[in-house]
C-alpha positions as CSV (number, residue, x, y, z in Angstrom):
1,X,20.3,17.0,0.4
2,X,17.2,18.6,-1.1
3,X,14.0,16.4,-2.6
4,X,13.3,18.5,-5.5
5,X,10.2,16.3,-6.8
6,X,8.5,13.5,-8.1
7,X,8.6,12.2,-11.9
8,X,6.0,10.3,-13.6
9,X,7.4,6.6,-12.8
10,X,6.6,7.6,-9.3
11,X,10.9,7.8,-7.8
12,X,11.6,10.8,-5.8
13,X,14.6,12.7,-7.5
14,X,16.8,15.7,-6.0
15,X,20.2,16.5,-5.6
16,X,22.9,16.9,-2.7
17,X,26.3,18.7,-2.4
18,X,29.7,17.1,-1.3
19,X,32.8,19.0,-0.7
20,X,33.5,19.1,-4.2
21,X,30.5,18.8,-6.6
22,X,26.4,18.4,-6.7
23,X,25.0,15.2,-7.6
24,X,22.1,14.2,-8.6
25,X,19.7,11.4,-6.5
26,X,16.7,9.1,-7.8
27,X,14.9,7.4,-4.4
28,X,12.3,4.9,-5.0
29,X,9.6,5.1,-2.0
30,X,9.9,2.5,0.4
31,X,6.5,1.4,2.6
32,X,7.2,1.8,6.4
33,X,6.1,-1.6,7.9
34,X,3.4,0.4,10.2
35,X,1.8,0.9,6.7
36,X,2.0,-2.2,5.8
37,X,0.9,-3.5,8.9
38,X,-2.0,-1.5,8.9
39,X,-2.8,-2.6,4.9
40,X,-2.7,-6.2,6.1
41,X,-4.9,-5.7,9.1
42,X,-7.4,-4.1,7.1
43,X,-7.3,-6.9,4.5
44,X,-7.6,-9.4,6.8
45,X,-10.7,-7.7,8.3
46,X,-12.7,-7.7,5.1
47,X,-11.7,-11.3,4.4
48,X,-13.9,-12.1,7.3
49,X,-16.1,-9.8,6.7
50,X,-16.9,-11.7,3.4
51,X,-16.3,-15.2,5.2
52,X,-18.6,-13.9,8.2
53,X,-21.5,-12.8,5.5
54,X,-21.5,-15.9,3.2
55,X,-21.7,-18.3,6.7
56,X,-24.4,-16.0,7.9
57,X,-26.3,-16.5,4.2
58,X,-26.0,-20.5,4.6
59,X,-27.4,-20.9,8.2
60,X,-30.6,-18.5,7.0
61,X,-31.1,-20.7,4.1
62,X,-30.8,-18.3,1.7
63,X,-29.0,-19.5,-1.5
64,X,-26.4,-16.9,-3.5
65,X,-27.6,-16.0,-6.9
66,X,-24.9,-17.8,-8.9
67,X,-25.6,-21.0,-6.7
């Protein structure tokens, strides 16, 4: 089984051999769930972040712009 490339909707295509005959493949890319994992953790850090900053503004006193 041999990956030969990538086309423009973004599926991994190749072909393999069987006893008989080649075929042709078409592999959509999968996320592994450390990936994912990682995404989430990130995104879940910034939300704070953002939470963390606008708590910060209100116990200073100082008002947001489009308050």
């Amino acid at each position: 089984m041999y990956a030969i490339g990538i086309n423009d909707a973004g599926h991994i295509v190749g072909n393999f051999q069987d006893s008989t005959t080649n075929h042709g493949f078409l592999a959509s890319p999968i996320p592994e769930p450390k990936s994912l994992l990682l995404f989430g953790f990130g995104f879940g850090l910034a939300t704070l972040a953002v939470i963390r900053r606008r708590k910060g503004a209100e116990v200073r006193g100082i008002r947001r712009p489009h308050e």
